[in-house]
N, C-alpha and C positions, 0 to 999 in steps of 0.2 A: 639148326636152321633159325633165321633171325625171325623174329613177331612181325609180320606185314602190317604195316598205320597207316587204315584208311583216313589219307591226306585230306578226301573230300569232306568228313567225318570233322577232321576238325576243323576246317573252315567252317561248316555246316552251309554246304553248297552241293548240287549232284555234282555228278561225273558229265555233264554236257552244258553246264557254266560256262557265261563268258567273260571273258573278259573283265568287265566292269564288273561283276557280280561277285567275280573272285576278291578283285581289290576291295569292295565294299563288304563284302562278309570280311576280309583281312583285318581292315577298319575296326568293324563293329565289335568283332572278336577281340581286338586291343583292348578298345574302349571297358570290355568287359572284368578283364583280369587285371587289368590296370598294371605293367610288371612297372613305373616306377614309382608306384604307390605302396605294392606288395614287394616285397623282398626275400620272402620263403620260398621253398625248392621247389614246389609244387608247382607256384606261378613261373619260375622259372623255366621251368621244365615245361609248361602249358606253351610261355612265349618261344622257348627253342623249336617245337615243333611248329606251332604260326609261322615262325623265318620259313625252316624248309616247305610247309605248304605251299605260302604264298610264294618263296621262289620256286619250286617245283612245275606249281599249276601255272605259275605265269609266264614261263619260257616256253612257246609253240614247242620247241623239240622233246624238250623234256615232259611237257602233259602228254604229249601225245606217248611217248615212252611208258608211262605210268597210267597211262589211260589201259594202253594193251595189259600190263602189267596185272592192273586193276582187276582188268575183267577175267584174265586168265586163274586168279585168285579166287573168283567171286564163283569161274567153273568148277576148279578142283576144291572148293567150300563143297557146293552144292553135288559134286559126285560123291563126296566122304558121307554125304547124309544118305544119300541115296541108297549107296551101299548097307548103313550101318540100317536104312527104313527096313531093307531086303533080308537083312538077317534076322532084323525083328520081326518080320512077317513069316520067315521062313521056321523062325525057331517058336514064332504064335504068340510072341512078346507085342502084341499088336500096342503102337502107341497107349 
């Protein structure tokens, strides 16, 4: 199963961003890593995922895609804990 990138995460915007908030976090976030200043993989790899952020979050069909996506991710997170609370509770591994 492939690693889910909370897209929102690196814009560093919620999930109920608009619009303009998206392109100005997109912005700022450039401005920060600078990829034609930097030249290493890192930066690299920072500005590839900026691309698909900012085109992801900025095409209606597509946020909204990833919004479901998003939150369906953020369920079965929070049931895996849930579970794993119940065993600890059950087995008296209490946090």
């Amino acid at each position: 199963m492939k690693e889910f990138i909370d897209l929102y995460a690196v814009l560093g915007v919620s999930p109920e961003a608009k619009q303009h908030e998206i392109e100005k976090a997109y912005k700022l976030r450039l401005f920060e890593i600078r990829p034609d200043l930097n030249l290493d993989d890192t930066t690299r790899r920072q500005f590839e995922l900026l691309q698909i952020a900012r085109n992801t979050l900025s095409d209606p069909m597509r946020n909204t895609a990833y919004y479901c996506a998003y939150h369906q991710y953020s369920i079965d997170r929070f049931s895996n804990w849930c579970a794993e609370a119940i065993k600890r509770i059950n087995s008296q591994e209490i946090f």
